[in-house]
Backbone bond lengths (Angstrom), bond angles and torsions (degrees), N, CA, C in turn:
res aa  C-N    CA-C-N  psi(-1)  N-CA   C-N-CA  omega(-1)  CA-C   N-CA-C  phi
1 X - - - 1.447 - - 1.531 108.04 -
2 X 1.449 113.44 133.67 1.284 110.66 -178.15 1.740 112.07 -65.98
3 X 1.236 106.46 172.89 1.661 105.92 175.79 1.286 121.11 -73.85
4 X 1.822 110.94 -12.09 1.600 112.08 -175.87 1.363 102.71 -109.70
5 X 1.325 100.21 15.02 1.768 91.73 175.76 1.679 87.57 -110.20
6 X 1.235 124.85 -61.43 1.690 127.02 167.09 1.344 101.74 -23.38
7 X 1.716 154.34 -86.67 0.650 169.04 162.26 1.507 110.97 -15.17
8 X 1.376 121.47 -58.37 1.439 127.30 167.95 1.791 116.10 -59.41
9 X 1.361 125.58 -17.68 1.030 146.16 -177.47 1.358 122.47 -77.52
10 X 1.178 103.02 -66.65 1.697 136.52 162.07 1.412 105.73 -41.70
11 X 1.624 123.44 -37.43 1.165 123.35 -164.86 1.545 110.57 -110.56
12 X 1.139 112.45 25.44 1.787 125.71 177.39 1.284 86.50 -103.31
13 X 1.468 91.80 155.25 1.610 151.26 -174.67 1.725 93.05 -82.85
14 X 1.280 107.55 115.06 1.814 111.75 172.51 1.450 99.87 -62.88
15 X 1.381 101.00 118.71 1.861 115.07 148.53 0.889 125.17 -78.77
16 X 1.454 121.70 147.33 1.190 124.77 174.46 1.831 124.08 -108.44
17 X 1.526 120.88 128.76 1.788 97.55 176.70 1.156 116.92 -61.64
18 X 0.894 118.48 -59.99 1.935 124.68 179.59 1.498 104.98 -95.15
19 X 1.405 101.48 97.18 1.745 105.46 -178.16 1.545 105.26 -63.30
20 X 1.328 126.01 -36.35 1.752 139.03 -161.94 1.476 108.06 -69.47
21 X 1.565 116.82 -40.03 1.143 126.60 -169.93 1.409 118.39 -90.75
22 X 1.211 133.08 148.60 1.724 133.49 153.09 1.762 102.28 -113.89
23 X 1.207 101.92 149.30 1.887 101.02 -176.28 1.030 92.34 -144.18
24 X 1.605 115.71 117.44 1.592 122.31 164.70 1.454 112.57 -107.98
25 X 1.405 91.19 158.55 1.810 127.49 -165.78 2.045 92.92 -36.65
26 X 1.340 119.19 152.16 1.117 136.64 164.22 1.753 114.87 -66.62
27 X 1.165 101.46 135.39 1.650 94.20 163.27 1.781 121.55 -159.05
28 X 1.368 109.67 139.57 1.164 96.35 -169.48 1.576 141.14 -47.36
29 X 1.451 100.15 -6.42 1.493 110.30 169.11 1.656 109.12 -87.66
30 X 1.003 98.87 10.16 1.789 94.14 165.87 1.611 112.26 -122.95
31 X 1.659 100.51 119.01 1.170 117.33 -170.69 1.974 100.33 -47.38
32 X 1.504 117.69 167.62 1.299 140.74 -142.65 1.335 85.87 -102.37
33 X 1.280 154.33 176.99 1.071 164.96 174.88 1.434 130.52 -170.11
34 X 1.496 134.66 132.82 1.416 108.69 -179.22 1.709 109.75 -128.36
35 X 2.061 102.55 147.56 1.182 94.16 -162.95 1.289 93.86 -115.24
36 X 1.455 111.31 130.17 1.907 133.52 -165.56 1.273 95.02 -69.98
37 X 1.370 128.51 105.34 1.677 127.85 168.50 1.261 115.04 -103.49
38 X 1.535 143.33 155.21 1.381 123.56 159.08 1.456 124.05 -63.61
39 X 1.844 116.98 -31.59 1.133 109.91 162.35 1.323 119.24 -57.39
40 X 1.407 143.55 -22.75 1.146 120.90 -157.06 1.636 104.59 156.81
41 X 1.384 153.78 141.41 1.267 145.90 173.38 1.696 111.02 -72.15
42 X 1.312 98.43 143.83 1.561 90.90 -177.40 1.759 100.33 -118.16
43 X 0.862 120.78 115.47 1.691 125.30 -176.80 2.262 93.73 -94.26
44 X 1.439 97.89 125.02 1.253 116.01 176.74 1.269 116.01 -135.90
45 X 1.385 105.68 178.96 1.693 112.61 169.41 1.494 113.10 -149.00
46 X 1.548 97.27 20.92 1.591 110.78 170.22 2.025 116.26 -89.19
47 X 1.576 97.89 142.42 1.380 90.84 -160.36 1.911 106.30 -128.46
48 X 1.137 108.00 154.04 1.400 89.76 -175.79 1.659 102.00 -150.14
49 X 1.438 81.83 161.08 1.500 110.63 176.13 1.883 128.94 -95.11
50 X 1.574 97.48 98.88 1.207 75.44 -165.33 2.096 110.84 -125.52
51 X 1.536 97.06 138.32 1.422 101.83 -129.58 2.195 89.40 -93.62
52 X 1.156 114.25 32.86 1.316 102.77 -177.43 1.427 87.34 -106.07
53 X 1.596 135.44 -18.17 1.349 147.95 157.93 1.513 130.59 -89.27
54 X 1.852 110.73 37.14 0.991 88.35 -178.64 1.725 111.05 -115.95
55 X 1.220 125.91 167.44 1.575 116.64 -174.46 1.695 113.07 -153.10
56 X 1.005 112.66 -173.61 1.760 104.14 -168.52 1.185 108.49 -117.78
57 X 1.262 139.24 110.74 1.274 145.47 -179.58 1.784 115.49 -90.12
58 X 1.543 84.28 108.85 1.981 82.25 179.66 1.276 129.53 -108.01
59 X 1.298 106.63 111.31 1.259 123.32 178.24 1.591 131.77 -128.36
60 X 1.160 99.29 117.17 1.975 104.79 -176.75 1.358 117.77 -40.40
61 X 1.645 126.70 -9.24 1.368 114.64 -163.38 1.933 93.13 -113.49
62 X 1.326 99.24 -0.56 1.898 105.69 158.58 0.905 116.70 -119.80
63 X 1.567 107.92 125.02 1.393 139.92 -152.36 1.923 117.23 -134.35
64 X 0.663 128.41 81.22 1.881 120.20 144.14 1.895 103.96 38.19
65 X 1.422 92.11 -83.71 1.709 132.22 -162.24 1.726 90.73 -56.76
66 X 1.381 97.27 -41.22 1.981 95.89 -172.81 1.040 122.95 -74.84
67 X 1.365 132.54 122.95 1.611 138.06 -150.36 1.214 84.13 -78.67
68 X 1.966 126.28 -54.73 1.524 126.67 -161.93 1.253 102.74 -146.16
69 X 1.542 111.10 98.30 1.477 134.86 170.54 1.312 101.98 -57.03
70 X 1.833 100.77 123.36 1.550 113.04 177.51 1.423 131.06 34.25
71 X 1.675 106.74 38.32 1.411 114.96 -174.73 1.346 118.70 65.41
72 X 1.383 122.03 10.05 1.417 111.20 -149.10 1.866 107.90 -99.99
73 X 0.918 118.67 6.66 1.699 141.87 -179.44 1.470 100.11 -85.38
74 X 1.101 127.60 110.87 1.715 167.77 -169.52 1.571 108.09 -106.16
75 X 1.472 96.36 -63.19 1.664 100.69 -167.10 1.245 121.49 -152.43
76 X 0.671 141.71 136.42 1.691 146.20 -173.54 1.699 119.07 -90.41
77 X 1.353 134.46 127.53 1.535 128.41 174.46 1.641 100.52 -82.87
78 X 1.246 99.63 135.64 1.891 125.11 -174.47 1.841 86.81 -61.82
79 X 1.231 105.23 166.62 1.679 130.75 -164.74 1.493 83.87 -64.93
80 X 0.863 126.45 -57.30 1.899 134.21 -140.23 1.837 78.63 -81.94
81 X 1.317 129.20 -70.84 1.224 123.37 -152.98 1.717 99.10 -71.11
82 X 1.210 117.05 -4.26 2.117 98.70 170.48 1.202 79.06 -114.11
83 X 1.143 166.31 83.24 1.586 160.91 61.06 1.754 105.42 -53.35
84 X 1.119 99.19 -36.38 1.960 97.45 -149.58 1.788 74.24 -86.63
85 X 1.716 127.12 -47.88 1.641 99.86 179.58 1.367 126.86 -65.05
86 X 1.538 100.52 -27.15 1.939 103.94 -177.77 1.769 97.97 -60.71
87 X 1.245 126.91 -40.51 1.160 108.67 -174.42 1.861 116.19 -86.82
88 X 0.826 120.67 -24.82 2.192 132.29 164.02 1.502 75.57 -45.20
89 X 1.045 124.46 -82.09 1.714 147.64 -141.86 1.690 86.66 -25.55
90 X 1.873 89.80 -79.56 1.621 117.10 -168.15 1.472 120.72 -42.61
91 X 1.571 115.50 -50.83 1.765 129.91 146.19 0.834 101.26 -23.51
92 X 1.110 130.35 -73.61 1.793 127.20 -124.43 1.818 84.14 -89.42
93 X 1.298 144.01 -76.35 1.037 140.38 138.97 1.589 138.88 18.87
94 X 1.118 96.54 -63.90 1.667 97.93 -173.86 1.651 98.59 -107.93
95 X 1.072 125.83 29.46 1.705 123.14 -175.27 1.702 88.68 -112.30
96 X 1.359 111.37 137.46 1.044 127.19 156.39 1.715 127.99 -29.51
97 X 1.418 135.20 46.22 1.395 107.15 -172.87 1.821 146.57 -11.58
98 X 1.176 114.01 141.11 1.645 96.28 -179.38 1.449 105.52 -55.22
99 X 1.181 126.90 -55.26 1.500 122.88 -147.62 1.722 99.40 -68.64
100 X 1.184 128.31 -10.44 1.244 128.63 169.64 1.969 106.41 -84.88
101 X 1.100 120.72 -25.75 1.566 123.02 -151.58 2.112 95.92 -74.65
102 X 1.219 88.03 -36.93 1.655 97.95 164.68 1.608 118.87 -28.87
103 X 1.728 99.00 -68.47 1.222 132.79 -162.20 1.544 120.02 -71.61
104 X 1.626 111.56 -25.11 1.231 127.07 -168.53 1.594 111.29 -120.48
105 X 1.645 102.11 -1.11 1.654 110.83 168.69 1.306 122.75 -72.99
């Protein structure tokens, strides 16, 4: 690879395949699950976040101040992996949708 293609490379904007989705790491505290394929069933323990479904649930007993709302904290995402969603998040978010790109062409 030339150096101005290396260089031109290096200097792109991370894409994403599935802009909608975030999928975090497996862990044994997450129950087993299986996903019905025609090739074949795929049994996992990978879980995801997916943000064309997401909404705000209000409730007085979740709080800011509360380290662990209603016990309900299992597991924590490592520094690097809630960086890599704060930024999917912000993408996915502040990008123009298609069904708007029509409208604003």
């Amino acid at each position: 690879m030339s150096p101005e293609e290396q260089a031109e490379r290096l200097s792109a904007k991370p894409g994403y395949v599935f802009l909608e989705v975030f999928i975090y790491k497996e862990h044994d505290l997450f129950p087993q699950y299986t996903i019905p394929r025609k090739e074949g069933n795929i049994t996992t323990r990978y879980y995801m976040i997916d943000f064309r479904y997401a909404f705000r649930v209000n409730c007085d007993k979740i709080t800011r101040k509360q380290q662990d709302p209603l016990g309900a904290k299992r597991l924590q995402l490592s520094i690097s992996t809630r960086a890599e969603l704060r930024d999917k998040i912000s993408f996915y978010y502040s990008r123009v949708p298609e069904e708007d790109l029509a409208a604003t062409s």
